[in-house]
RODREN-332612 format. One record per residue: residue number from 1; x, z, y of N, C-alpha, C in turn; residue in one letter. Coordinates in nm, 3 decimals. Each point is the difference from the previous one (the first is absolute). Layout:
<nodes>
NODE     n      n.c1      n.c3      n.c2     ca.c1     ca.c3     ca.c2      c.c1      c.c3      c.c2   res
NODE   NUM         X         Z         Y         X         Z         Y         X         Z         Y     A
...
</nodes>
This chain:
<nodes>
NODE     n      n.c1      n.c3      n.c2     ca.c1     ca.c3     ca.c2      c.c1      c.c3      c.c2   res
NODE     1     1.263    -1.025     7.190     0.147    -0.014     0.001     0.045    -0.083     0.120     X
NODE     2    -0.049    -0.120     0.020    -0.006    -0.071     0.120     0.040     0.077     0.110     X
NODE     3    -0.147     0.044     0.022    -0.050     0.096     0.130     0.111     0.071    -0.001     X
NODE     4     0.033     0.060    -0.070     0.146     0.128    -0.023     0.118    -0.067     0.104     X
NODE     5     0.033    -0.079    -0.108     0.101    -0.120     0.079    -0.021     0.004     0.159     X
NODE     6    -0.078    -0.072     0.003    -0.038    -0.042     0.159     0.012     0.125     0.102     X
NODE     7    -0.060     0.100    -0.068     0.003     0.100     0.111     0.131     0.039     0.004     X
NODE     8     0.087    -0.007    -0.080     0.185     0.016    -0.002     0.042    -0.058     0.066     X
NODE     9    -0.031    -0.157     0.061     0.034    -0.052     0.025    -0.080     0.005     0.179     X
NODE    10    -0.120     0.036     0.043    -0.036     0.054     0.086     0.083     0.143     0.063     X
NODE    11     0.018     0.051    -0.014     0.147     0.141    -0.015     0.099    -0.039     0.028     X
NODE    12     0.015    -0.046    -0.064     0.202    -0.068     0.013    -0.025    -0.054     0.128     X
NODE    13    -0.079    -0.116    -0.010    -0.006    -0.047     0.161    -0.014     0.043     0.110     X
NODE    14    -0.080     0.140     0.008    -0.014     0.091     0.101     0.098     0.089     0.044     X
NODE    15     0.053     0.052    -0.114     0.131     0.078    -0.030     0.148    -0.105     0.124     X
NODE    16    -0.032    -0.130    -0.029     0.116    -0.077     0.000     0.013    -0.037     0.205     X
NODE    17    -0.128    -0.031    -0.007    -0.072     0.014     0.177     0.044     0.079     0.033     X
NODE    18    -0.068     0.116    -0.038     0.046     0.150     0.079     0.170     0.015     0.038     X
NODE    19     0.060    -0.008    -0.146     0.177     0.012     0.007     0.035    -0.082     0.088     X
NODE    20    -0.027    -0.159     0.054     0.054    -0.099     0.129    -0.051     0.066     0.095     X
NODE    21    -0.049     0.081    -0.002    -0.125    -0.002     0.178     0.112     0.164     0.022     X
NODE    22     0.063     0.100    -0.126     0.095     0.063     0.003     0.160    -0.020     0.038     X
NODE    23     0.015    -0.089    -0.103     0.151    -0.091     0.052     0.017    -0.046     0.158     X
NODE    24    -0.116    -0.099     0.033    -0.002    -0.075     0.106    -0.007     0.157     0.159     X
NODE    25    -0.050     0.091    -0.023    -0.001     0.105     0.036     0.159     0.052     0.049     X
NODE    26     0.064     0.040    -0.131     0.128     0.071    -0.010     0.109    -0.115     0.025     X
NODE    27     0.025    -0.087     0.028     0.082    -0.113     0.037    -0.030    -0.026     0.137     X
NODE    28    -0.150     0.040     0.050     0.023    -0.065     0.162    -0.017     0.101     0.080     X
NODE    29     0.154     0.047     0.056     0.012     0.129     0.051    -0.016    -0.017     0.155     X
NODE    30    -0.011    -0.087     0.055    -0.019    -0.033     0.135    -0.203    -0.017     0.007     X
NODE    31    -0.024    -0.010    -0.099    -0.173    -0.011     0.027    -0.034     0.146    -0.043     X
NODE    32     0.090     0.111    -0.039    -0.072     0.114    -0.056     0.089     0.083     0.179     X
NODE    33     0.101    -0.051     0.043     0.024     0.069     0.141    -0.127    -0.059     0.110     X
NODE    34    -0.014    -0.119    -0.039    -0.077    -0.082     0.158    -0.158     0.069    -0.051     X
NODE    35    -0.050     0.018    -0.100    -0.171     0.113    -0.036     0.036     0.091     0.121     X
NODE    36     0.118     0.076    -0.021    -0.016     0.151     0.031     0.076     0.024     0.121     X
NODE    37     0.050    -0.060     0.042     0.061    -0.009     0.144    -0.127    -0.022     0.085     X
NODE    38    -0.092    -0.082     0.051    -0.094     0.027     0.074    -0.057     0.159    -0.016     X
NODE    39    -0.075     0.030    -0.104    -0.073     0.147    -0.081     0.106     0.121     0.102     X
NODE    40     0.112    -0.039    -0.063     0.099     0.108     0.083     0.040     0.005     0.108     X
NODE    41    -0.028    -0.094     0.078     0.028    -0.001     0.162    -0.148     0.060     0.038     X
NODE    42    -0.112    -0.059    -0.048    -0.120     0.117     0.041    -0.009     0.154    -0.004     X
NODE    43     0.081     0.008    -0.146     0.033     0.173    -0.031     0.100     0.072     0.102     X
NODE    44     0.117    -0.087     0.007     0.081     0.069     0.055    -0.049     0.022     0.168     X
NODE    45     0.002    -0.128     0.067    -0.034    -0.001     0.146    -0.141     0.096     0.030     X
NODE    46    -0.145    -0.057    -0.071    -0.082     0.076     0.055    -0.019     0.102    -0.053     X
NODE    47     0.008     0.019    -0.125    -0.001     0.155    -0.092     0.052     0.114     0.047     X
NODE    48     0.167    -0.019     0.044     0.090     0.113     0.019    -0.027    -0.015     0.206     X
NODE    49    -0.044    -0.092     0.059     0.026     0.004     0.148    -0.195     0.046     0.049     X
NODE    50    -0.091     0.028    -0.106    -0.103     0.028     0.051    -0.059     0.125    -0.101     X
NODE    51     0.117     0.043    -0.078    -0.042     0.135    -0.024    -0.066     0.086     0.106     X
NODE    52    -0.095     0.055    -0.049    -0.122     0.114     0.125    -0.090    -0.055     0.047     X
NODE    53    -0.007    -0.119    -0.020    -0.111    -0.116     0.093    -0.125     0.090    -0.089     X
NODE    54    -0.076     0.004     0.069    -0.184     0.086     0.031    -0.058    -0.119    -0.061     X
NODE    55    -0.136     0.053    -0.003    -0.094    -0.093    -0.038    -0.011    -0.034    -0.108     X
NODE    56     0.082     0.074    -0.122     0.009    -0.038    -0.148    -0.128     0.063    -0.086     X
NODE    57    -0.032    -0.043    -0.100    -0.110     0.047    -0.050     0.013     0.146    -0.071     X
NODE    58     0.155    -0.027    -0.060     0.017     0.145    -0.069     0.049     0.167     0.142     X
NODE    59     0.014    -0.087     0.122     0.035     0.101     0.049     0.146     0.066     0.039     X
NODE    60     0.092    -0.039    -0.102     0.107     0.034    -0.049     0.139    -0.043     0.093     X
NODE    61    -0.060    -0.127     0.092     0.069    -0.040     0.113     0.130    -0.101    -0.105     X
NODE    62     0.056    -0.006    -0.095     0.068    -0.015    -0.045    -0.019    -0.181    -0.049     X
NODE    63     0.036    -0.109     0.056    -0.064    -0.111     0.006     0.080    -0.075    -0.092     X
NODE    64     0.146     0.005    -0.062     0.052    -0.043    -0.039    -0.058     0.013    -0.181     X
NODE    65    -0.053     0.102    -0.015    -0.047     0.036    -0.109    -0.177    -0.082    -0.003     X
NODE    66    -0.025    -0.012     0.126    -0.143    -0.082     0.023     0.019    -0.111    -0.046     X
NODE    67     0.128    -0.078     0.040     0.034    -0.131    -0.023     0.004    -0.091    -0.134     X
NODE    68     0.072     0.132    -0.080     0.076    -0.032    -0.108    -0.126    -0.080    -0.130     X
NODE    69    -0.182     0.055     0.035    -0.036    -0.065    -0.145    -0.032    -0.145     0.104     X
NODE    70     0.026    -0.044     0.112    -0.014    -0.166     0.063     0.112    -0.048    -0.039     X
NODE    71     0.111     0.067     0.035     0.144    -0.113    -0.037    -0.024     0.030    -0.168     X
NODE    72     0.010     0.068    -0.070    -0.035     0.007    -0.151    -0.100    -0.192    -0.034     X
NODE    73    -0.103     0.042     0.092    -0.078    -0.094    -0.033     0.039    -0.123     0.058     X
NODE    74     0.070    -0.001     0.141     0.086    -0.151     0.006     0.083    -0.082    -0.108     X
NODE    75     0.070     0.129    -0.055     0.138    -0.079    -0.104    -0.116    -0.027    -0.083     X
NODE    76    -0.091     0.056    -0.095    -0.040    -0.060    -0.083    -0.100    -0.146     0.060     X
NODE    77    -0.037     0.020     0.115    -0.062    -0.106     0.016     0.061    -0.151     0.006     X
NODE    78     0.107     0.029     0.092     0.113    -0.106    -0.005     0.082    -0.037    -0.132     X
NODE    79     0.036     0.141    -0.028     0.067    -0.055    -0.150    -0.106    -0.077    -0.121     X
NODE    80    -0.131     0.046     0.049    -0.053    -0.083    -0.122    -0.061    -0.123     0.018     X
NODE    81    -0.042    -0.038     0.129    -0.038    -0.142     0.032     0.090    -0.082     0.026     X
NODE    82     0.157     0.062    -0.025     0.115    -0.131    -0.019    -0.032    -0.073    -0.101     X
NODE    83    -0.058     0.060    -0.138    -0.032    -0.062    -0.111    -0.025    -0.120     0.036     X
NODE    84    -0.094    -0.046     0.096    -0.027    -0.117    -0.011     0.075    -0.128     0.058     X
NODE    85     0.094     0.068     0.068     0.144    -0.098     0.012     0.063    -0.025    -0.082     X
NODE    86    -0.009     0.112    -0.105     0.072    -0.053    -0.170    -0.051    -0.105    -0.044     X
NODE    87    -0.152    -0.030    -0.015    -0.088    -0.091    -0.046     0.075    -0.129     0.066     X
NODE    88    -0.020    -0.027     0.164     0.066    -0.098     0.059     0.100    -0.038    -0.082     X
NODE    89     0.089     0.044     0.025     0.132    -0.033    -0.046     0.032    -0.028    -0.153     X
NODE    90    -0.060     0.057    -0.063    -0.046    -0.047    -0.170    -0.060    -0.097     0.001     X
NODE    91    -0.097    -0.087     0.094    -0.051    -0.079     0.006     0.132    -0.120     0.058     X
NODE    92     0.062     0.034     0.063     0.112    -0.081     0.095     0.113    -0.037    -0.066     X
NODE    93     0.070     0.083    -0.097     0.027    -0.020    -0.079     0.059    -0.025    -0.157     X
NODE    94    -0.181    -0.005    -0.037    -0.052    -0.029    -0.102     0.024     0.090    -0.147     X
NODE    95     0.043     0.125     0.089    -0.056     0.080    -0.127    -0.142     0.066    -0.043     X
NODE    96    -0.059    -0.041     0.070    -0.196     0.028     0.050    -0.036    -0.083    -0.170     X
NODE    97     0.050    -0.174     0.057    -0.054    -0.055    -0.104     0.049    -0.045    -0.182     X
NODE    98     0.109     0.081     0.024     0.089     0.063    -0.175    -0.117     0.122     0.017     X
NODE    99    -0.064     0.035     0.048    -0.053     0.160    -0.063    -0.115    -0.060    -0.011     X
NODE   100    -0.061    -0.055     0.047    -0.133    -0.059    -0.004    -0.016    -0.043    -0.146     X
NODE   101     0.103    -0.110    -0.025    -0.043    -0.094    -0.126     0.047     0.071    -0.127     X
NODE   102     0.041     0.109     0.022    -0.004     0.158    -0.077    -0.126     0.052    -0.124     X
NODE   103     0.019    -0.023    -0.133    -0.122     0.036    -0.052    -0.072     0.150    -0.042     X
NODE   104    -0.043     0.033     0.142    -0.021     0.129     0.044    -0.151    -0.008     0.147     X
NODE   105    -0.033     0.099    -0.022    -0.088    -0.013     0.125     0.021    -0.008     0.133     X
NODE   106    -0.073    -0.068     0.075     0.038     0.070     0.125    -0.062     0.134     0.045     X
NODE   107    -0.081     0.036    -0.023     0.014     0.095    -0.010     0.101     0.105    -0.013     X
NODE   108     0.046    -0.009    -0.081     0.097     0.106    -0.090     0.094    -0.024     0.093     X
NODE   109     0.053    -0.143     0.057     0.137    -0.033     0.129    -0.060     0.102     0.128     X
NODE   110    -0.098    -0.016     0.081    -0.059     0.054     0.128     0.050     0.159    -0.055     X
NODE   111    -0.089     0.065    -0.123     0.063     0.156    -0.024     0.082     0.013     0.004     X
NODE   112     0.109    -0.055    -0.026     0.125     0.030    -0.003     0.107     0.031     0.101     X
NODE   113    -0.036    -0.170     0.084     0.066     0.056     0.114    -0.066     0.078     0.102     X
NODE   114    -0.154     0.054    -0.013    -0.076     0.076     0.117     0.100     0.177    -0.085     X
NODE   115     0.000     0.000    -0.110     0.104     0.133    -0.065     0.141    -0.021     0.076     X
NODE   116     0.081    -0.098    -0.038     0.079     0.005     0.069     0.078     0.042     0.163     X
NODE   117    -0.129    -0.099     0.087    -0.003     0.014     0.123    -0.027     0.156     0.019     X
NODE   118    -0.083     0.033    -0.041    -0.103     0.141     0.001     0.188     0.118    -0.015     X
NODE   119     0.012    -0.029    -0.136     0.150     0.103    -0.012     0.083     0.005     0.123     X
NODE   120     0.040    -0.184     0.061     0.131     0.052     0.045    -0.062     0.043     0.148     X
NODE   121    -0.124    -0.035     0.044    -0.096     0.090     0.097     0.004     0.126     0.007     X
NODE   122    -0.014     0.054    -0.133     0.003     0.182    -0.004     0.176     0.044     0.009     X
NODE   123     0.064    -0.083    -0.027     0.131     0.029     0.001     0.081     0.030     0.173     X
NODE   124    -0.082    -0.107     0.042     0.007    -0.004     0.161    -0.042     0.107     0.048     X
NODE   125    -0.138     0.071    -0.021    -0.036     0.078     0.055     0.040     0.155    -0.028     X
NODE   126     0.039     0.006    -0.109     0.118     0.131    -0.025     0.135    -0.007     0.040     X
NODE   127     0.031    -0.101     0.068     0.113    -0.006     0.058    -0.012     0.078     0.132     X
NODE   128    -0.125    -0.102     0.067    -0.019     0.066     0.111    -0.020     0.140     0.054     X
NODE   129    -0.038     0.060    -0.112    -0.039     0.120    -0.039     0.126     0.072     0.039     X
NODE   130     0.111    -0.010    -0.093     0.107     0.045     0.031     0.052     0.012     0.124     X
NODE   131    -0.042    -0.135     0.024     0.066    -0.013     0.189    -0.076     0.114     0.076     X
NODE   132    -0.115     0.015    -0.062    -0.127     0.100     0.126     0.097     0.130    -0.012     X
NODE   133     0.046     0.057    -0.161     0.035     0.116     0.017     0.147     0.044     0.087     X
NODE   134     0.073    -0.116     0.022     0.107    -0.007     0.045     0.014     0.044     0.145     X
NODE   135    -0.120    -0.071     0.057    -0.041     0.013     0.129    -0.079     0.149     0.053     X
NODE   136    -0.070     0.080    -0.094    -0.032     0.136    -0.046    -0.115    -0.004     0.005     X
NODE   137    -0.103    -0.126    -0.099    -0.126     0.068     0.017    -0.027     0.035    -0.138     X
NODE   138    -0.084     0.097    -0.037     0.015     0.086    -0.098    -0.160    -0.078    -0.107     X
NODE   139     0.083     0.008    -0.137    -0.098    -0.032    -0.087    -0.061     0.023    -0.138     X
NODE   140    -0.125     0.036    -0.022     0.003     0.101    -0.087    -0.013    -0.124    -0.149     X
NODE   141     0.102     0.068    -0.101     0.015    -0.055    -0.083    -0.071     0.026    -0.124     X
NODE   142    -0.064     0.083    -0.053    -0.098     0.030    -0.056    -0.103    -0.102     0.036     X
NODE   143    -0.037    -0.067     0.118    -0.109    -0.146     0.009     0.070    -0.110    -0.029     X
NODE   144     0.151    -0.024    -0.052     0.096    -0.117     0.015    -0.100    -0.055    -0.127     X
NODE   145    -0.046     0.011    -0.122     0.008    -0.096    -0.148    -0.180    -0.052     0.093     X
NODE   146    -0.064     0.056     0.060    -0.138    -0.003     0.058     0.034    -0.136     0.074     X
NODE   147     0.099     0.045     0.150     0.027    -0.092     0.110     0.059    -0.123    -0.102     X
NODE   148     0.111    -0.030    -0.091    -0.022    -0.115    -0.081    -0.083    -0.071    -0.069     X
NODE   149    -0.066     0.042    -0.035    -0.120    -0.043    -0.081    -0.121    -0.113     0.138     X
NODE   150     0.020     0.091     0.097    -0.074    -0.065     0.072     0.063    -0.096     0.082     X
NODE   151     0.114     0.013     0.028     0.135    -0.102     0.086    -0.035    -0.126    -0.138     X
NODE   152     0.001    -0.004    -0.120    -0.018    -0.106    -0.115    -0.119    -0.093     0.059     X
NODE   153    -0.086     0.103    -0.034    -0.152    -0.068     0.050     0.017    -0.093     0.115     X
NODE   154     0.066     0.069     0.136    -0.008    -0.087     0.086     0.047    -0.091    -0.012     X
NODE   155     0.164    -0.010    -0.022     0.052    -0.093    -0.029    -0.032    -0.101    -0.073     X
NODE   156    -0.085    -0.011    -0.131    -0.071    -0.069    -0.090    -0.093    -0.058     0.049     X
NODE   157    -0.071     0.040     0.114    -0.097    -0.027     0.090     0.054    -0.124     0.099     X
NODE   158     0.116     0.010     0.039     0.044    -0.060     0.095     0.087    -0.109    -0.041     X
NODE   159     0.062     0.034    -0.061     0.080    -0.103    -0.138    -0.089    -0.147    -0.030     X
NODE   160    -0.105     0.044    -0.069    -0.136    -0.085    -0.018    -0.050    -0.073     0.128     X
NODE   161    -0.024     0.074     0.096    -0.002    -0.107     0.095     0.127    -0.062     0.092     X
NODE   162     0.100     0.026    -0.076     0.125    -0.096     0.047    -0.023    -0.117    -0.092     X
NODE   163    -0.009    -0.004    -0.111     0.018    -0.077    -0.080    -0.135    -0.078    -0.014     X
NODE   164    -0.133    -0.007     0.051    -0.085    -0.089     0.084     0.021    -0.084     0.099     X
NODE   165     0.118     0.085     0.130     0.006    -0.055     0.079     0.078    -0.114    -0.045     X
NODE   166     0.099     0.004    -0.070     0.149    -0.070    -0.059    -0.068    -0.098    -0.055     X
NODE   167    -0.115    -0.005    -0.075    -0.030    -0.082    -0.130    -0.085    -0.105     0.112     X
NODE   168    -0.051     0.003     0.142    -0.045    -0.069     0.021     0.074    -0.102     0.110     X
NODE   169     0.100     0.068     0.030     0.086    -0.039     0.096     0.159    -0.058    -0.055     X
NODE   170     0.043    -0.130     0.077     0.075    -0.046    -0.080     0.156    -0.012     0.056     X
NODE   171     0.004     0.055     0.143     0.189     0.039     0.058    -0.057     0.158     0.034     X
NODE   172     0.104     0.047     0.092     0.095     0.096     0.043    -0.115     0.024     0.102     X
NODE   173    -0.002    -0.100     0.074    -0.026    -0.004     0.121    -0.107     0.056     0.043     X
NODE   174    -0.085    -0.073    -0.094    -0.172     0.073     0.023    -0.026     0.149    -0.079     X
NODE   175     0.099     0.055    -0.080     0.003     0.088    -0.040    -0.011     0.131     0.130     X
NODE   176     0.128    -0.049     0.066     0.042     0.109     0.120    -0.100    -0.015     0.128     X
NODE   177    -0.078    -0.122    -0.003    -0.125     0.055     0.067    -0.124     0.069    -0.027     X
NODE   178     0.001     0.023    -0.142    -0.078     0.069    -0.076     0.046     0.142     0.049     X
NODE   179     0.144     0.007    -0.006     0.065     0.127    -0.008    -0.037     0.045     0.160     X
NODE   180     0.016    -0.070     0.075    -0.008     0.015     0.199    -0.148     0.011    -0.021     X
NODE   181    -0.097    -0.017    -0.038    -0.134    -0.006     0.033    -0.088     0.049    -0.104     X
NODE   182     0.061     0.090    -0.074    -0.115     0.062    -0.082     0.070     0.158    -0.071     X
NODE   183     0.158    -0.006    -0.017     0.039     0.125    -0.043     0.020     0.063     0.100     X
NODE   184     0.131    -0.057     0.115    -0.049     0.123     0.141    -0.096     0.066     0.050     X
NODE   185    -0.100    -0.084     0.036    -0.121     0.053    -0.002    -0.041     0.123    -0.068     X
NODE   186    -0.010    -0.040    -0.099    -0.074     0.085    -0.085     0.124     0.111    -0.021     X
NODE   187     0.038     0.011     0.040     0.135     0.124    -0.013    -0.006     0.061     0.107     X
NODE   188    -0.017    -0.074     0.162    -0.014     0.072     0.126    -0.143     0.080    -0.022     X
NODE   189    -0.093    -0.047    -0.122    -0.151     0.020     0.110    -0.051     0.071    -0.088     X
NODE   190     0.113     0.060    -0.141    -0.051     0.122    -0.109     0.043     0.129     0.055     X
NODE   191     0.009     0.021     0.100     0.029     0.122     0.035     0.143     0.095    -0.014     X
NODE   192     0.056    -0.099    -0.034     0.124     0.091    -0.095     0.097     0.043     0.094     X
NODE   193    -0.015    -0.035     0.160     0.134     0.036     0.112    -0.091     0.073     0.097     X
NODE   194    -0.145     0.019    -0.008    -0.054     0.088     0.066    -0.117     0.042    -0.030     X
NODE   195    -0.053     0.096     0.059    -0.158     0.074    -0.087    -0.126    -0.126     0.051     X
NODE   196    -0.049    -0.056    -0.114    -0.133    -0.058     0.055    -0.105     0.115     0.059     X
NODE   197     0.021     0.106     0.006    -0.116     0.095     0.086     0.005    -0.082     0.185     X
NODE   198     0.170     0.010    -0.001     0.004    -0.019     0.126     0.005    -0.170     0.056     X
NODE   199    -0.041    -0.089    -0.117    -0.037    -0.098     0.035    -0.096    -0.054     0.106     X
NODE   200     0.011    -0.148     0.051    -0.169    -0.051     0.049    -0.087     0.003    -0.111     X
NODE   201    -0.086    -0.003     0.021    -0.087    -0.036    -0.065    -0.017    -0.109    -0.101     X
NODE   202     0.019    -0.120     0.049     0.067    -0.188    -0.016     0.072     0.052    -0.099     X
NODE   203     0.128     0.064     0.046     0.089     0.009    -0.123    -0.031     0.091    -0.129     X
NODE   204    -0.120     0.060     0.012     0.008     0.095    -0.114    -0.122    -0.079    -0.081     X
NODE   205    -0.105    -0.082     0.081    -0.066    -0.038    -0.087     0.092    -0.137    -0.093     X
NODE   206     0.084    -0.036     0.039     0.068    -0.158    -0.051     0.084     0.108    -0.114     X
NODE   207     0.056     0.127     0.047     0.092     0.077    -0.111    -0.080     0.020    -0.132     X
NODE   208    -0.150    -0.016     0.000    -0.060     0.031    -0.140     0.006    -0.110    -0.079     X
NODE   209     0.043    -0.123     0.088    -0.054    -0.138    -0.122     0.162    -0.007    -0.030     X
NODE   210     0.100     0.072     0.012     0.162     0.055    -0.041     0.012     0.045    -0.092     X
NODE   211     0.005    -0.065    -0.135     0.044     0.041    -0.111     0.097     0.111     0.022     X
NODE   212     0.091    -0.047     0.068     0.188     0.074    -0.056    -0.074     0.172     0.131     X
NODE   213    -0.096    -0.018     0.111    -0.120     0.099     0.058     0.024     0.147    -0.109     X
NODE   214    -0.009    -0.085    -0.144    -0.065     0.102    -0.126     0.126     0.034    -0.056     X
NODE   215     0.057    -0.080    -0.034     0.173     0.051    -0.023     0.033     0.126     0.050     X
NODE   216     0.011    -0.066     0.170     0.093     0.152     0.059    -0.120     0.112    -0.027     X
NODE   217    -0.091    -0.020     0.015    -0.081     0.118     0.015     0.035     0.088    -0.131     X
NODE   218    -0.023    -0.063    -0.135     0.034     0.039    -0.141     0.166     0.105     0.041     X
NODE   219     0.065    -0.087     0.012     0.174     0.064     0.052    -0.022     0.100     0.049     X
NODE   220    -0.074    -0.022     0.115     0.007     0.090     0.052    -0.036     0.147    -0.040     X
NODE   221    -0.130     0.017    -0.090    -0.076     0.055    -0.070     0.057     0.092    -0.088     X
NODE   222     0.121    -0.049    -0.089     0.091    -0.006    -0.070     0.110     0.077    -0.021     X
NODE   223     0.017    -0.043     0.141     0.206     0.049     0.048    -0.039     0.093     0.137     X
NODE   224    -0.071     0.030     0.050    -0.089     0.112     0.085    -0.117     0.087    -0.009     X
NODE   225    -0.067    -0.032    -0.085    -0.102     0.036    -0.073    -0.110     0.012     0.138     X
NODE   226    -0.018    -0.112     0.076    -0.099    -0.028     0.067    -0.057    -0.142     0.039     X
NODE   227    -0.073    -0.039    -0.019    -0.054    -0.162     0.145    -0.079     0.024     0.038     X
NODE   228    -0.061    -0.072     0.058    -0.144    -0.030     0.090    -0.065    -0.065    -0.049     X
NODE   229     0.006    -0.063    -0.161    -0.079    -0.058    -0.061    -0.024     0.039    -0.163     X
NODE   230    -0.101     0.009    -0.045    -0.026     0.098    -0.092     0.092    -0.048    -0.102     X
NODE   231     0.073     0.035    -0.132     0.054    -0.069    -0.068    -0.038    -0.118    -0.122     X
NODE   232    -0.063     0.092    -0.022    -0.106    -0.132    -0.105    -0.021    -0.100     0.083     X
NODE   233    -0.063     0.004     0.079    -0.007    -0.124     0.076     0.092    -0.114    -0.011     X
NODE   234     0.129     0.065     0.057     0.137    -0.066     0.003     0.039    -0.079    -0.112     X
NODE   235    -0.035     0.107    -0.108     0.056    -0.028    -0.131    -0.089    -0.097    -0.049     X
NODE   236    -0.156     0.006     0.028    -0.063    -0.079    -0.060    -0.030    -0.152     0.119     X
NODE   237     0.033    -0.025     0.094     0.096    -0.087     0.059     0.070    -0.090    -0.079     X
NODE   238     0.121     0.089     0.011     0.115    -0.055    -0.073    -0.032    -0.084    -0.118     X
NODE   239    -0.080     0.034    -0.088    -0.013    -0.033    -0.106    -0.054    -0.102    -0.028     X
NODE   240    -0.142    -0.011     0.089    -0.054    -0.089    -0.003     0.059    -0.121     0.089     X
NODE   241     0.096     0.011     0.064     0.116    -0.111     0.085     0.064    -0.071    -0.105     X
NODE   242     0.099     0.120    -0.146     0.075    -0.026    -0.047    -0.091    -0.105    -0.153     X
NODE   243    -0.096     0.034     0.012    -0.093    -0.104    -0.109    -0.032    -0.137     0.067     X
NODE   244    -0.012     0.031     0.117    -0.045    -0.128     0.110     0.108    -0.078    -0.004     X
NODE   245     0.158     0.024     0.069     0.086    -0.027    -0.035     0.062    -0.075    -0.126     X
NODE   246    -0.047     0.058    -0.078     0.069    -0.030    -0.163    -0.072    -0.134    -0.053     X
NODE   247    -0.139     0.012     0.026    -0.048    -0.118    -0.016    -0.003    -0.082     0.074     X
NODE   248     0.030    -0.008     0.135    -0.003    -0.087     0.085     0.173    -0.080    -0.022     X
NODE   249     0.080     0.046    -0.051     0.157    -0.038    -0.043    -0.003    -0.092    -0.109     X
NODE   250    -0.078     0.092    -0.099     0.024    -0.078    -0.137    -0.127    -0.146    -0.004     X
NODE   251    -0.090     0.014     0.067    -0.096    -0.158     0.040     0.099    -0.096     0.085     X
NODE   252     0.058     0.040     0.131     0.059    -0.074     0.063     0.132    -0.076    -0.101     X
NODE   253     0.079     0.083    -0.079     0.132    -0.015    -0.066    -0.011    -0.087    -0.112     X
NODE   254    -0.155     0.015    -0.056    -0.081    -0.089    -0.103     0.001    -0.116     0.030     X
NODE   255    -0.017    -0.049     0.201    -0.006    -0.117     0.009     0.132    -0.055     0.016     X
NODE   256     0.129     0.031    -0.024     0.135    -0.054     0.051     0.000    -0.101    -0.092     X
NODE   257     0.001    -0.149     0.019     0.032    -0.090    -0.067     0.178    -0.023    -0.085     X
NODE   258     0.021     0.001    -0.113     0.107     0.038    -0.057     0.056    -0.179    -0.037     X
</nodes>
């Protein structure tokens, strides 16, 4: 009966995470324009001004449609390692430590908002979506419930390690050098604005130790029905990132002194 209880009370709490990490979402309409305003100046400028560009893997010349599973995978990347600026700032002030002294797990807090983050992530990235078709690149929707499922994953993936970075770091400040020195990166060097075939070398071997590498490739896989990297692979990648991740969040978040 206990146990019953508790796990109700494990639920509710997750339930309750998720709905702020929703609210806090739909109220800040200048952080859901500033995600997708970069994403869309890539779409619009190089997508529509380098349509025909050669050298594509599918052949098809059509680059804007090449683009679309990297910027896909930017918004979610960006949208979900803000999470851990939420953490900051819950920590700053002091709704971190009302949730903490919460009689609930932490555990059960980290799921919640890595669900949360993860949603308004996929929310971003069907936005963008919209924007792609606007601009005319064509998408087959019959893979749309597939391409979500896996936009979750990432996001959940990435979410988790926002909320590592957050839990160990204690302003703004060192956050956004996290952000300058480890998400650009890894966003320029996954391949997602040009074919790693036609890479150096340097850059294609550093593109395998690229998680978000496995992302676009998956997207890509997906919403073109081709990559250059087998899919299982990708997928089983991903997965094993998004377990790496998950536990590496909820140990670090374990240690936040309340």
């Amino acid at each position: 009966m206990g146990g019953g209880k508790k796990m109700n009370h494990e639920l509710t709490a997750l339930y309750f995470m998720w709905k702020r990490e929703l609210i806090r979402f739909y109220r800040s309409k200048s952080r859901v324009v500033g995600s997708l305003a970069m994403p869309f100046f890539f779409m619009a400028i190089l997508g529509t001004s380098m349509n025909g560009a050669g050298n594509l893997p599918a052949g098809d010349g059509n680059y804007l449609e090449f683009i679309l599973p990297g910027i896909l995978s930017m918004v979610l990347l960006f949208g979900s390692v803000f999470t851990g600026v939420i953490v900051i700032m819950d920590r700053q002030f002091g709704f971190l430590k009302e949730t903490l002294v919460a009689p609930v797990s932490r555990t059960c807090i980290v799921l919640g908002k890595s669900l949360g983050g993860a949603t308004t992530a996929v929310l971003q990235g069907l936005m963008m979506m919209g924007l792609a078709l606007l601009l005319g690149a064509t998408i087959d929707f019959a893979s749309l419930p597939t391409v979500i499922v896996l936009m979750a994953l990432i996001s959940m993936s990435f979410v988790s390690l926002g909320i590592a970075i957050g839990s160990v770091l204690d302003d703004m400040h060192g956050f956004q050098l996290i952000m300058n020195f480890l998400v650009m990166p890894m966003f320029f060097l996954s391949g997602a604005l040009f074919p790693l075939s036609s890479a150096p070398e340097i850059v294609r071997i550093i593109s395998y130790f690229d998680p978000l590498t496995y992302a676009v490739e998956a997207m890509r896989f997906f919403l073109l029905g081709h990559s250059t990297m087998p899919i299982f692979l990708s997928l089983g990648v991903l997965v094993a990132f998004f377990g790496a991740t998950t536990l590496l969040s909820t140990y670090l978040f374990n240690r936040i002194e309340s």
